[in-house]
N, C-alpha and C positions, 0 to 999 in steps of 0.2 A: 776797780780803776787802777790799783797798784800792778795788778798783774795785766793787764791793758799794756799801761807804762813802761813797763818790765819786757813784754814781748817788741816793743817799738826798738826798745833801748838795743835788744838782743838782734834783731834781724839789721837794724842800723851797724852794729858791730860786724856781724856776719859779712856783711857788702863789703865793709870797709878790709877788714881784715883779706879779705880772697877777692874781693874787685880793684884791686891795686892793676894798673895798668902799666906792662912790661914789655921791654922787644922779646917779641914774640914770631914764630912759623906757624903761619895757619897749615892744617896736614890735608890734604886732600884723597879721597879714597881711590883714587889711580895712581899713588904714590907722590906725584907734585907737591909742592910748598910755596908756598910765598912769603916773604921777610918783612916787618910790620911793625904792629905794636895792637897785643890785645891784651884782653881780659876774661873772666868769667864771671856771669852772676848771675845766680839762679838758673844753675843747667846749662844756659847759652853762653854762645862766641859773642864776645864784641872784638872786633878785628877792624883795621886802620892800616894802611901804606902809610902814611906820614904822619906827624904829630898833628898837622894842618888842616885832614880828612877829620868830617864826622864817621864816629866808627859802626858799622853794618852789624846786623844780628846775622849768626851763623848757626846753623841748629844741624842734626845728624841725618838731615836732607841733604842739606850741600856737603859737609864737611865730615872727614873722620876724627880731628883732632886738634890740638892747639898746643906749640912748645914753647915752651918761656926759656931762652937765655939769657945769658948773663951769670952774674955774681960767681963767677965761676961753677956754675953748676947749672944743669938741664932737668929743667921737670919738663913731662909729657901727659896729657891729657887725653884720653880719646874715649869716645861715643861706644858704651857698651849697653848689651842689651841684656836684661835678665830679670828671674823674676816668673813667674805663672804669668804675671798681664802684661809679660814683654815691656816692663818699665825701659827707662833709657836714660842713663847716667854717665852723667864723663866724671873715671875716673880716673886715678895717679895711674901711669904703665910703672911698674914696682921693676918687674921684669918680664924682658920680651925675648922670645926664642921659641923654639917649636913647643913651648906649653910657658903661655905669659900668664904674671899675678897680677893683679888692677887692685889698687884699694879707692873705697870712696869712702869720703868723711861727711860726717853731717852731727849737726847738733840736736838736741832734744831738750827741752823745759822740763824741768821737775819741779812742783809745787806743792813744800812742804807746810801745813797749818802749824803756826807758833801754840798759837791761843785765837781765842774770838776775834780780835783785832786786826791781825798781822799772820804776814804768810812770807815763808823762806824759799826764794827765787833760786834755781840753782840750774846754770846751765852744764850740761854734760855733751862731753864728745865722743863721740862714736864711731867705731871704724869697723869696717867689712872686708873684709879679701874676698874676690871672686878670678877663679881659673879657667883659664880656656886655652884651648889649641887654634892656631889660625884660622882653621877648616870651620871651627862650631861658629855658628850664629850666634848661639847665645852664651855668657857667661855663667858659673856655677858656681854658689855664695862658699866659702868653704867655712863647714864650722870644724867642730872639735874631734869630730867622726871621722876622722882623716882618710879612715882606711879602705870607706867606699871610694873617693877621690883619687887616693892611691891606686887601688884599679883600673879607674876607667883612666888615669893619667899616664899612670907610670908603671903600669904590667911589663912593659918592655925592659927594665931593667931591676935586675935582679938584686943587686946590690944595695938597692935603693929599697924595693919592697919588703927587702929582710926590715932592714930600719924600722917600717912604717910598720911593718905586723908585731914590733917587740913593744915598741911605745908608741905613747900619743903626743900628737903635734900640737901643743898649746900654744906657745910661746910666739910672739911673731916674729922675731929672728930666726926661728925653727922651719915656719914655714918657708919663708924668703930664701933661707941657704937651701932649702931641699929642691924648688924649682932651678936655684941657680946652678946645684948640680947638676940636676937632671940636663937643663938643655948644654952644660959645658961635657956634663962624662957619657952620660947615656944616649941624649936622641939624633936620630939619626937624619 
């Protein structure tokens, strides 16, 4: 029952924390937009024109993406596909240029036994980098192996590859500045 309770408490947090509803740009995949006010929960757009409107579910039939201004700062959303079973996740655009990073976040339950009685609830966050070039259909999870990645990304610049064949890319500041190079010094 406790962990029953526990899972309620956690998916209720989850909404609340990333379904907060903000002016928003729904992104459309022939480049259009429209100015609003949405949200995300569970994968889907909810998207509004007015605060007045009840707001519409948008999924990655209709729509490429969802951008949140304000607070002085832009986050962007969009409809990636990846995965062996062609999963579909909207993730962060980290950065976008001729080879964009996407992160998606998601939580996970751990459930540790104390004693016979009692069990220690513990949520964990989790986060993914996946890369792609505009052309791929699909995205590519990146793990710590950088240096296949490196190839099929960034064979074109040399400068960049020396990096990736001396060391490994752990860190995710690591990875993040190395796309940002790439699409500011190398791609063409």
């Amino acid at each position: 029952m406790k962990k029953f309770l526990h899972f309620i408490l956690i998916t209720a947090f989850c909404n609340f924390a990333f379904g907060q509803e903000r002016e928003a740009k729904l992104l459309f995949k022939d480049g259009s937009n429209v100015a609003g006010f949405g949200e995300i929960k569970k994968n889907k757009i909810y998207f509004r024109l007015t605060k007045d409107e009840n707001p519409e579910e948008w999924t990655e039939d209709d729509a490429k993406g969802l951008e949140f201004t304000g607070y002085r700062q832009t986050e962007k959303y969009i409809f990636i596909v990846h995965g062996k079973k062609n999963e579909i996740h909207l993730m962060e655009a980290i950065q976008e240029g001729n080879v964009a990073l996407y992160k998606d976040t998601y939580f996970t339950t751990q459930y540790t036994p104390i004693n016979t009685q009692s069990t220690r609830v513990k949520e964990i966050k989790n986060i993914d980098y996946y890369i792609k070039k505009p052309t791929d259909e699909k995205g590519i999870k990146v793990d710590m192996d950088f240096k296949k990645i490196g190839q099929a990304f960034f064979s074109d610049c040399e400068d960049l590859m020396a990096n990736i064949n001396e060391e490994a890319f752990s860190e995710e500041e690591e990875i993040i500045d190395l796309v940002k190079f790439y699409n500011r010094n190398c791609s063409k």
